[in-house]
C-alpha positions in Angstrom: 0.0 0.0 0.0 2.6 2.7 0.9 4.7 1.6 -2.2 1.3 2.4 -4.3 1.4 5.8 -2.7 4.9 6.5 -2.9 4.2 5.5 -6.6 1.3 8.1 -6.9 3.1 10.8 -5.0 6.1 10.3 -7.8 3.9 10.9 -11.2 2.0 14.0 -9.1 5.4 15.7 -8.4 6.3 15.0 -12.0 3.0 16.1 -13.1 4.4 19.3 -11.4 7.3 19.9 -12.3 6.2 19.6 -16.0 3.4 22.9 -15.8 4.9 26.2 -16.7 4.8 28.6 -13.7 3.4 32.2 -14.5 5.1 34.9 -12.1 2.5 36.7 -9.9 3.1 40.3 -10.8 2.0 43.3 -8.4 2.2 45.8 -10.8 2.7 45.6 -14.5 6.2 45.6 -16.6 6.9 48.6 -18.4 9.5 48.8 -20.8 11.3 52.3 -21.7 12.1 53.2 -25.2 15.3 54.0 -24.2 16.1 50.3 -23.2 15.2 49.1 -26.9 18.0 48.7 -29.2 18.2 49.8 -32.8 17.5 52.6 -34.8 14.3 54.1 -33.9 12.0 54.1 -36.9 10.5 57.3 -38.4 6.7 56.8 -38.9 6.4 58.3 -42.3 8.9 59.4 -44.8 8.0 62.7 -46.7 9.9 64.7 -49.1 11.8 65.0 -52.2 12.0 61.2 -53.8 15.2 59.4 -53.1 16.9 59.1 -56.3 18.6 55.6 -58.2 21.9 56.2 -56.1 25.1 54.2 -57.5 26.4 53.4 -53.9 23.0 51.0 -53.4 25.4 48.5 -55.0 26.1 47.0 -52.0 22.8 46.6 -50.8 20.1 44.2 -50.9 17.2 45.3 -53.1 13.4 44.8 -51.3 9.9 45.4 -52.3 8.0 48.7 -51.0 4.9 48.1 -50.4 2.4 50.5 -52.2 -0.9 51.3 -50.8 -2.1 53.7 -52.5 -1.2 56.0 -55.4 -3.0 59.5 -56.2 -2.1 61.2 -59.8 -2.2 64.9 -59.6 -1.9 67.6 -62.2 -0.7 70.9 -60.9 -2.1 73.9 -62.2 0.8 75.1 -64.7 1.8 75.3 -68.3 3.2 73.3 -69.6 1.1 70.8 -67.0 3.5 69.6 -64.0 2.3 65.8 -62.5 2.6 64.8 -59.3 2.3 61.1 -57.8 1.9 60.3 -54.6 2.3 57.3 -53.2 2.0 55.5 -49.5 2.9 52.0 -48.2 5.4 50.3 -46.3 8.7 49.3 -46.4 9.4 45.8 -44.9 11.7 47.4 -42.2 13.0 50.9 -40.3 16.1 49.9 -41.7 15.2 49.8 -45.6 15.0 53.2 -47.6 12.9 53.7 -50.1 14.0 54.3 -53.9 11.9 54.9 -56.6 13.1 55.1 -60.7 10.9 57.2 -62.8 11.6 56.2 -66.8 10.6 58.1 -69.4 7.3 58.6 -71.4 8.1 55.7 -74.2 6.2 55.5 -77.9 3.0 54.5 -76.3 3.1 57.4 -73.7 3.4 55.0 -70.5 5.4 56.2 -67.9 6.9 53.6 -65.8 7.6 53.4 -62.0 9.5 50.9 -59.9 9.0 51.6 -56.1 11.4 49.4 -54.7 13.9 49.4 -51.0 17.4 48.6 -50.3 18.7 48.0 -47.5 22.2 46.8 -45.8 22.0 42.9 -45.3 24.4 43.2 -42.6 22.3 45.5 -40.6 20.4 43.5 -37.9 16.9 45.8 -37.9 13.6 45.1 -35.8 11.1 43.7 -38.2 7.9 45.6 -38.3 7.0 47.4 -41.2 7.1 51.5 -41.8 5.5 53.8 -43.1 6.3 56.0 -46.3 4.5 58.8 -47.7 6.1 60.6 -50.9 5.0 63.1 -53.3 6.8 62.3 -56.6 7.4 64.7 -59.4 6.9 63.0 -62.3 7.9 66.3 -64.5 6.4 68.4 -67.6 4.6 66.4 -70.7 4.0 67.3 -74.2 0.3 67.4 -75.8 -1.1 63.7 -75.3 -2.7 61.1 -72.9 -0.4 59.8 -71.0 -0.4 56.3 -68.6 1.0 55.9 -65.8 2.4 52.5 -64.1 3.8 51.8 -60.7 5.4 48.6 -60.1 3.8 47.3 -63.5 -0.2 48.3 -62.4 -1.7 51.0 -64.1 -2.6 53.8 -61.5 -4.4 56.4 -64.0 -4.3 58.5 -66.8 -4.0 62.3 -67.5 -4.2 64.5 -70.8 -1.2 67.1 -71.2 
């Protein structure tokens, strides 16, 4: 009988020892942003577009991912266009980079939204937020297309 019990007692204590224990906290556990490492990531990225740099050589090349994109014609002659786009780039770490090419025989104008980043950099991986206002320059007379990243995002007459 007691070696039955002694037998019992055994798979209870290793029952036991097997369930994770969850602290007992008094207060909650706030963390400072001064004790998180890495660069600290700007919400949204505004201003003049980051232009096809040669030193991105040695970088990895990344999607941006585009959200949204608004065509705008400013009020001038000859008429000035403006895209602007919003999305996300995959880290804080990646910049964004965008290549504007020009109007080709079937008036299309094509742009590739794209990041690089160093992939030796360790970065914290949450996306971020970029907003840019692109000047897509002057046009002749004519409808023009306009893709990003190989979708069609509207049409304007110059």
């Amino acid at each position: 009988m007691s070696r039955n019990i002694a037998q019992f007692a055994l798979v209870l204590l290793t029952l036991f020892a097997c369930t994770p224990v969850r602290p007992v906290l008094d207060e909650p556990v706030v963390v400072s942003p001064d004790t998180i490492s890495g660069p600290e990531p700007s919400p949204i990225v505004q201003g003049p577009t980051p232009p096809v740099l040669s030193k991105d050589a040695g970088l990895s090349r990344a999607p941006a991912y585009v959200q949204s994109a608004e065509l705008f014609s400013l009020e001038s002659y000859p008429v000035r266009v403006v895209l602007k786009l919003r999305g996300n780039l995959p880290t804080p770490c990646h910049q964004l980079r965008t290549e504007v090419k020009p109007a080709d025989e079937e008036n299309r104008i094509i742009v590739d939204v794209y990041s690089v980043a160093n992939p030796e950099e360790i970065c914290v991986q949450v996306l971020a937020d970029f907003e840019v206002d692109l000047d897509l320059g002057s046009f002749a007379g004519g409808h023009y297309s306009v893709w990003v990243n190989g979708k069609k995002i509207g049409e304007f007459d110059a």
